[in-house]
C-alpha positions as CSV (number, residue, x, y, z in Angstrom):
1,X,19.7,11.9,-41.2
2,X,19.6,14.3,-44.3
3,X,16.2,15.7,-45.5
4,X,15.0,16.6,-48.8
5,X,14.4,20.4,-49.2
6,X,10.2,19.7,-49.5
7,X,10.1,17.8,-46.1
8,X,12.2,20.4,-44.5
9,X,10.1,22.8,-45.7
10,X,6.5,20.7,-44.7
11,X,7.9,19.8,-41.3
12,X,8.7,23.8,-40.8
13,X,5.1,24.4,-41.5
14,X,3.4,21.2,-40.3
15,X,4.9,21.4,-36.8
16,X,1.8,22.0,-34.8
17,X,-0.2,19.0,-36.5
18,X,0.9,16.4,-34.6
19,X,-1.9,14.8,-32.7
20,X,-3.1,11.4,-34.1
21,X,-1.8,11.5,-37.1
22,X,0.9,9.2,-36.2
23,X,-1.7,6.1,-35.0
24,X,-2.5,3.4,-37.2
25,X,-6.3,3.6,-38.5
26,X,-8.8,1.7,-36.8
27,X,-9.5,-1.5,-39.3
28,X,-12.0,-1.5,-41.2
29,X,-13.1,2.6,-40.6
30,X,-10.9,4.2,-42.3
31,X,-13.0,6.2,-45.6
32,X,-12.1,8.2,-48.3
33,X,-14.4,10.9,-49.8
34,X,-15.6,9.9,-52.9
35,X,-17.3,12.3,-55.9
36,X,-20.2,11.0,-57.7
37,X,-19.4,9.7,-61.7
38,X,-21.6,10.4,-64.8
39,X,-24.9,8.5,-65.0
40,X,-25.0,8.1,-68.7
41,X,-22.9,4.6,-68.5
42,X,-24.3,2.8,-71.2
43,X,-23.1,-0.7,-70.8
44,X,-22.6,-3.3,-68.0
45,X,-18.9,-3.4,-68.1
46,X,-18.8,0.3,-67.8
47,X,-21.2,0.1,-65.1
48,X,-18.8,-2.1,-63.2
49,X,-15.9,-0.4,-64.2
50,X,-17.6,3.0,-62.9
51,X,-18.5,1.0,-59.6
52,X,-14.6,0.6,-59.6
53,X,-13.4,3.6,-60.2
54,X,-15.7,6.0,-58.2
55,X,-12.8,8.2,-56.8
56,X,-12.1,11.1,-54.8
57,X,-11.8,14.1,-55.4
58,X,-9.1,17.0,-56.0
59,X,-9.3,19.7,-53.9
60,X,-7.6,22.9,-53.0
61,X,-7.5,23.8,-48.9
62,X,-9.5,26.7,-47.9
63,X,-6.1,27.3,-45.5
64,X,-2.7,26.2,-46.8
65,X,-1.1,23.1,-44.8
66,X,2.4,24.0,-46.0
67,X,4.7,26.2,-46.8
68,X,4.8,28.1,-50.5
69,X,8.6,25.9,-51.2
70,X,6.2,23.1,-50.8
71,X,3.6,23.8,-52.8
72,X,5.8,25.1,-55.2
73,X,7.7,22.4,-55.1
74,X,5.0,20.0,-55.7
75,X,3.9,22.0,-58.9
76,X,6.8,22.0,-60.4
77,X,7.5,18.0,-60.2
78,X,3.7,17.4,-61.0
79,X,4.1,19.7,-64.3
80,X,7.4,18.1,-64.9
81,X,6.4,14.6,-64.7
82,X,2.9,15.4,-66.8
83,X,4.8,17.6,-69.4
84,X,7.6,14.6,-69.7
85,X,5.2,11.8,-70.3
86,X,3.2,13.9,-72.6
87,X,6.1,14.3,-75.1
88,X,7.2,10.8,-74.4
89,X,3.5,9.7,-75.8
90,X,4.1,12.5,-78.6
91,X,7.7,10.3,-79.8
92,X,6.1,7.0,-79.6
93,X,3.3,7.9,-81.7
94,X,6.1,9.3,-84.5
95,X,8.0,5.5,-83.7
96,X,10.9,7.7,-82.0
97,X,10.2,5.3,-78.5
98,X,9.8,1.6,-79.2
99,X,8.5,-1.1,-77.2
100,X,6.4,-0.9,-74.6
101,X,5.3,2.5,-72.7
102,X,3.3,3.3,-69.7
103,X,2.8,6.7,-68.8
104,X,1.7,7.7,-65.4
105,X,-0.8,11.4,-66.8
106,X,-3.2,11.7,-64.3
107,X,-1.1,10.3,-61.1
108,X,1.5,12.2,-60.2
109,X,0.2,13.3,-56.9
110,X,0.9,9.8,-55.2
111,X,4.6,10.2,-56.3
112,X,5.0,14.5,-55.7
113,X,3.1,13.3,-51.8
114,X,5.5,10.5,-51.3
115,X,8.6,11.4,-52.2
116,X,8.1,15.1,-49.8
117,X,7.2,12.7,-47.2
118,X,10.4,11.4,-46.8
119,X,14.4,11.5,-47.1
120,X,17.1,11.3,-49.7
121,X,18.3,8.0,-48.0
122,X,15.0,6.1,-48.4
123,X,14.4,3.2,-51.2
124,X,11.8,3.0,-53.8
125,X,11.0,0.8,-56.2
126,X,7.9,0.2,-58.5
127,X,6.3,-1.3,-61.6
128,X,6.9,-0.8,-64.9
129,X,5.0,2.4,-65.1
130,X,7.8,4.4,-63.8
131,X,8.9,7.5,-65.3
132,X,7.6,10.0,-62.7
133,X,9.3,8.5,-59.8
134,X,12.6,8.8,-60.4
135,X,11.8,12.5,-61.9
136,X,10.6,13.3,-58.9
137,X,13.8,11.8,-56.9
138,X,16.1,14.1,-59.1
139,X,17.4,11.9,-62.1
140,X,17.6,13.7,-64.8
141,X,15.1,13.9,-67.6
142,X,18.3,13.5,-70.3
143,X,19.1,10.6,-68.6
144,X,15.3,9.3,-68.7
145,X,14.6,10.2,-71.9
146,X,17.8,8.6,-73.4
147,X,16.8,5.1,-72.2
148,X,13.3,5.5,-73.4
149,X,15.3,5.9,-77.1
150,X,17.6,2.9,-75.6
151,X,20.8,5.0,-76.1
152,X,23.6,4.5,-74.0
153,X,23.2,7.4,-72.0
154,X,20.3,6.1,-70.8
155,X,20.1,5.6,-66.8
156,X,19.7,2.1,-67.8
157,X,22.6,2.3,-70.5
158,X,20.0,1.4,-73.0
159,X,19.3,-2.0,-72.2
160,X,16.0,-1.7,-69.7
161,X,14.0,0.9,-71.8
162,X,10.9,2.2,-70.5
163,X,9.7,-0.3,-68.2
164,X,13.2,-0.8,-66.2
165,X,14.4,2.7,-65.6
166,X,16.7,2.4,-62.6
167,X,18.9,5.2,-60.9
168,X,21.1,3.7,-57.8
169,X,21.8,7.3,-57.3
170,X,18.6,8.9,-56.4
171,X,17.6,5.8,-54.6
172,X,15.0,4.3,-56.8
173,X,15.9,0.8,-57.4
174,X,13.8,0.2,-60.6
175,X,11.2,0.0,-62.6
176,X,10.5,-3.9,-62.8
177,X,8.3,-5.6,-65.8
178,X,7.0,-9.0,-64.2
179,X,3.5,-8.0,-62.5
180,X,4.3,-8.1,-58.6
181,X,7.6,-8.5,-58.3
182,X,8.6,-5.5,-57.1
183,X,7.0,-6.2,-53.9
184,X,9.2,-9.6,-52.4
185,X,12.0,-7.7,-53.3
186,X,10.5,-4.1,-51.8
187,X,10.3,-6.2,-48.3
188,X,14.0,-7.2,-49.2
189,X,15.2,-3.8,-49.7
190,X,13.5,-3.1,-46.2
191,X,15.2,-6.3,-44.6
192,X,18.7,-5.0,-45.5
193,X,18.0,-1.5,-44.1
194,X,16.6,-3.1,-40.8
195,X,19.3,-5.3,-41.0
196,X,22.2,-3.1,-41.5
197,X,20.4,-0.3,-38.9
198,X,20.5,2.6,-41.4
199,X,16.7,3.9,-40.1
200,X,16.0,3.9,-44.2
201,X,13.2,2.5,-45.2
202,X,11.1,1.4,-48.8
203,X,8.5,2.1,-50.4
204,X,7.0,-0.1,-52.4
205,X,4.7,0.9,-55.0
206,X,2.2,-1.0,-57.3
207,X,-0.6,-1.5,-59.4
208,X,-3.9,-2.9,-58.4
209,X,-3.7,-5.9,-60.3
210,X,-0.3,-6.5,-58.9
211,X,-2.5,-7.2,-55.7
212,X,-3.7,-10.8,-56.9
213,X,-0.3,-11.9,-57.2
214,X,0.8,-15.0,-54.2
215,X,4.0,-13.3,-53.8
216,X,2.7,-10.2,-52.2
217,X,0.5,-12.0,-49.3
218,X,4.0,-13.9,-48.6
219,X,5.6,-10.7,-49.0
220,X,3.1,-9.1,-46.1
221,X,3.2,-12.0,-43.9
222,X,7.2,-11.7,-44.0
223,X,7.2,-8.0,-43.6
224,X,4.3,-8.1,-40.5
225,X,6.4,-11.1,-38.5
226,X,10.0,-9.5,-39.3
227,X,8.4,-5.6,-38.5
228,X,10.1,-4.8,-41.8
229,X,10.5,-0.8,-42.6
230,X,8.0,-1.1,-46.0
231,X,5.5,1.2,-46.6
232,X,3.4,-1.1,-49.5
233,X,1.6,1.5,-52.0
234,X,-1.4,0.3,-54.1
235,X,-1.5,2.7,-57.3
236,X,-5.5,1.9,-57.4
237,X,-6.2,3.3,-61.0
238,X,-9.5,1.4,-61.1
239,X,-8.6,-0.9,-63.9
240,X,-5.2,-3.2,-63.8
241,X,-4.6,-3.7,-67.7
242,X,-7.8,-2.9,-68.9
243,X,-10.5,-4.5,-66.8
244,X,-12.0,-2.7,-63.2
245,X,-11.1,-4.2,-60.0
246,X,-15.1,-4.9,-59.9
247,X,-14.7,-7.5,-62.6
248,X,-11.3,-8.7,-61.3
249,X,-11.5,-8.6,-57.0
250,X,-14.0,-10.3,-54.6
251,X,-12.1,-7.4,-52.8
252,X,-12.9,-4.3,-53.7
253,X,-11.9,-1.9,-51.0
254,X,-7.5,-3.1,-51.6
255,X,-6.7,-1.2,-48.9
256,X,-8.5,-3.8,-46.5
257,X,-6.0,-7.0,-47.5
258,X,-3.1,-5.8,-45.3
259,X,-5.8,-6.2,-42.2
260,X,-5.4,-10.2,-42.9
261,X,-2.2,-9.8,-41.7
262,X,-2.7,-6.9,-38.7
263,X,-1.2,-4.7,-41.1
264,X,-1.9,-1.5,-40.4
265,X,-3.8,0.0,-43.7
266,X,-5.6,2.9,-44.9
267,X,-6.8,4.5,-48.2
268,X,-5.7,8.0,-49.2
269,X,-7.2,10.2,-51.6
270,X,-4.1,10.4,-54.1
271,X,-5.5,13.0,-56.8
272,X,-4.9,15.2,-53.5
273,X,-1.2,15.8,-52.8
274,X,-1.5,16.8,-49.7
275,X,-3.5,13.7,-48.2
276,X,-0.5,11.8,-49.8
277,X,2.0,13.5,-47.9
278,X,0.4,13.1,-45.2
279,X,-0.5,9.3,-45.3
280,X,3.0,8.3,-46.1
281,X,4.5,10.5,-43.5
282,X,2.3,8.8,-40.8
283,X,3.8,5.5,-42.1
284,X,7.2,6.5,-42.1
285,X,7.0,7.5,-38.9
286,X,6.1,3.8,-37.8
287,X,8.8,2.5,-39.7
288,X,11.2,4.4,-38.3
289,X,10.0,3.7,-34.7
290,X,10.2,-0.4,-35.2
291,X,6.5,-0.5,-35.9
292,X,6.7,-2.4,-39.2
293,X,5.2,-2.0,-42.5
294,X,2.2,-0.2,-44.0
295,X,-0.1,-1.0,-46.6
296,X,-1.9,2.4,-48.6
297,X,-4.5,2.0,-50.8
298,X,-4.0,5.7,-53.5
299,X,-7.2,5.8,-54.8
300,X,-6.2,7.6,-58.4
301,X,-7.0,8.0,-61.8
302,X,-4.7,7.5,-65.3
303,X,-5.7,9.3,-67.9
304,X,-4.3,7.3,-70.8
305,X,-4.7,3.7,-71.6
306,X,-2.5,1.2,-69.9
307,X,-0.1,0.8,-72.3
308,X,0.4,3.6,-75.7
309,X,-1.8,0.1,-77.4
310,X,-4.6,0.6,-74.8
311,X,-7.1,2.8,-76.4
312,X,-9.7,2.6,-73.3
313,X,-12.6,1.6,-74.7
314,X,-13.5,0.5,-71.1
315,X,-14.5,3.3,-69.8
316,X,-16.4,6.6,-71.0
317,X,-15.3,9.9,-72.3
318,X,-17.8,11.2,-69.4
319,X,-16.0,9.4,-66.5
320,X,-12.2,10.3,-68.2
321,X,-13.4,14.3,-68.8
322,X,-14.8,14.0,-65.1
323,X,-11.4,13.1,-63.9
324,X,-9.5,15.5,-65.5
325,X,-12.0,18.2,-64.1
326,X,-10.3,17.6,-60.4
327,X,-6.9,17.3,-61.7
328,X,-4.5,17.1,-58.7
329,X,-2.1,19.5,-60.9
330,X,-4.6,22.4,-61.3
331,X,-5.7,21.9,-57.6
332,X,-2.4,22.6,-56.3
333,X,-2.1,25.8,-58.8
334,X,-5.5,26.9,-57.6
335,X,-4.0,26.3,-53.6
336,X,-0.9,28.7,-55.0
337,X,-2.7,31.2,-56.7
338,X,-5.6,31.9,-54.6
339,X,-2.9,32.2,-51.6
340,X,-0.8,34.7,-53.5
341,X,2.3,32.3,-53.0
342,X,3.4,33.4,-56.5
343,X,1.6,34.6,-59.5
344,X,0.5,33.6,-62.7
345,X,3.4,34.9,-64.5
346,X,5.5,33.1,-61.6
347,X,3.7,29.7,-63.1
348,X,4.1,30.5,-66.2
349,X,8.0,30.5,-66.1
350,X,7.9,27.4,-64.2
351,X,6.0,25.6,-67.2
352,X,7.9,27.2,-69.9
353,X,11.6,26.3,-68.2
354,X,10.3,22.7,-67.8
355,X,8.8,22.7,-71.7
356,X,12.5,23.7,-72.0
357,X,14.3,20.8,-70.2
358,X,12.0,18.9,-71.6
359,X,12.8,19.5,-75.3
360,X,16.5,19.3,-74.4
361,X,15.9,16.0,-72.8
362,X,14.7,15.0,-76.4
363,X,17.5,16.8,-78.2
364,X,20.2,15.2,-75.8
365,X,18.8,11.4,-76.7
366,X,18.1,12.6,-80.5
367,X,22.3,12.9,-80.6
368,X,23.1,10.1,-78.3
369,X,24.5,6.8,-79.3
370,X,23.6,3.5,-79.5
371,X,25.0,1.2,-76.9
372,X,27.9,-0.8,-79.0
373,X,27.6,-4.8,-79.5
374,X,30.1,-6.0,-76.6
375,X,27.6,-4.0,-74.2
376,X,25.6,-7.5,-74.3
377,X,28.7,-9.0,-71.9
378,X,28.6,-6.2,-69.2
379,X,26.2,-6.0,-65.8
380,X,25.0,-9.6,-66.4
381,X,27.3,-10.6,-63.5
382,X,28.3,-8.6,-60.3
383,X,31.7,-10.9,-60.0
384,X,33.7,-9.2,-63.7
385,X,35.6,-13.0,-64.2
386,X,32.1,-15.2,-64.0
387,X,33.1,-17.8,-66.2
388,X,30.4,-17.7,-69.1
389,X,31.1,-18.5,-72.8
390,X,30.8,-15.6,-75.2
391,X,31.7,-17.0,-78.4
């Protein structure tokens, strides 16, 4: 089976680590390191919400665990993905981007740590916040941008927008709006592969307030009985919409729900890249060898609002500038520089050829069409002579 460039490149230098990496974690003992927040919370809903959010923290190796294509590699998606949804944020604020828009700023290590941990061939699918992803996968930011402006060279042709990018070719089977649905149809994706013996499997990534949805402990149950190639991905942001897990979860510690079902589970530090990586490799592995699904808990950060409406008045400027002091972008930079794996002037092309593609992705939607009335008849029906009325 084909690998991506970045897992070639991982494997090549990762090849002596294989001890236990490959066993499930014991339930229940499995911890994450955890950096202290600011003390000067004012309020008891910011208390709570800190007590939610307490997170771990970004840091650079003292030795690298990969190779320089890797970490160079991950820098370059990471800055691509941040520099994207920056200027996407920039064009909704001028009314360019309409509708609803989630941007991802502050997690792009749980996508850059997943998608190096596995193959071209494997399935994702997520939530509606879902512009990194398929970046990182290889669709193009034209593409991307386009649908965001709903033109019809959009990925989506114009009709999903932000919160249903989809690109069949790159594998990433969508961006999907209804809270938790992604995940009965992430265990389908994973049925058909098992079913069809392809040795792909899915991951299935979303939010934490996806986690209180029915669907996903039926999903789990299915997936644990059937030994269903899924690796389940909590993004833990600490705040769903707009309101900590504290306030929202007799559950607290997400990661702990797939152990109702002898799931094997684990939180990862996701504002490290690395840890990522090397979480979802361990539970690819397990798919691969029949074991059945996974649940991970990536304990992350966002460092907008919700939505482009969501001005965050849940949580302090001290707790957001306490994030973005452990940014997983800058600790992978620091990991490069301070193991001479390319210099600052080597960086500093990489961010100024992605500030180009990404003003071209702009320009190219800017001169893009509209889709035309009739596209309102195509892709409602797989079978092309469905009998529907149009009149």
């Amino acid at each position: 089976m084909a690998e991506t460039k970045v897992q070639a490149a991982a494997k090549a230098s990762n090849s002596a680590k294989k001890t236990s990496a490959t066993k499930a974690p014991a339930k229940g003992k499995a911890k994450v390191e955890t950096a202290q927040q600011p003390q000067n919370v004012k309020t008891a809903v910011n208390k709570e919400a800190k007590a939610a959010t307490d997170g771990p923290k970004a840091s650079s190796p003292a030795t690298p665990e990969y190779s320089k294509e890797t970490y160079l590699t991950w820098y370059e998606q990471m800055v691509l993905m941040r520099k994207f949804e920056e200027k996407a944020g920039q064009l909704y604020g001028q009314q360019k981007i309409k509708g609803f828009c989630h941007l991802y700023i502050g997690q792009e290590a749980c996508v850059a740590g997943t998608v190096s941990a596995l193959t071209k061939d494997d399935k994702h699918i997520t939530a509606y916040r879902d512009h990194a992803h398929p970046l990182a996968l290889g669709t193009s930011p034209n593409a991307i941008m386009a649908e965001l402006y709903a033109k019809a060279t959009g990925c989506s042709k114009g009709k999903g927008g932000s919160m249903h990018i989809f690109d069949k070719e790159v594998n990433f089977i969508g961006g999907h709006g209804i809270v938790g649905a992604q995940v009965p149809m992430g265990a389908g994706i994973a049925f058909a592969e098992k079913y069809n013996k392809t040795g792909n499997l899915c991951v299935c990534s979303m939010g934490d307030g996806a986690v209180r949805q029915g669907a996903l402990h039926e999903a789990f149950n299915m997936a644990m009985l059937w030994k269903l190639p899924v690796i389940f991905v909590i993004e833990n942001n600490g705040y769903a919409m707009g309101t900590s897990v504290q306030r929202t979860s007799n559950v607290t510690e997400l990661y702990t729900l797939g152990e109702s079902y002898d799931m094997p589970s684990e939180p990862v530090n996701a504002m490290n890249v690395e840890e990522v990586h090397e979480a979802v490799s361990r539970a690819a592995e397990r798919a691969r060898a029949g074991e059945g699904p996974t649940l991970l808990e990536f304990k992350t950060y966002r460092y907008k609002g919700h939505s482009m409406s969501d001005p965050a008045k849940y949580r302090t400027k001290d707790e957001l500038e306490d994030y973005r002091s452990r940014d997983s972008i800058e600790a992978v930079r620091h990991t490069i520089l301070t193991h001479n794996m390319a210099t600052e002037a080597d960086l500093e092309a990489i961010d100024e050829k992605i500030k180009a593609q990404v003003q071209e992705s702009v320009e190219f939607a800017e001169k893009s069409d509209y889709p035309t009335a009739d596209e309102l008849y195509h892709d409602v029906y797989v079978q092309q002579d469905y009998p529907y009325i149009r009149d």
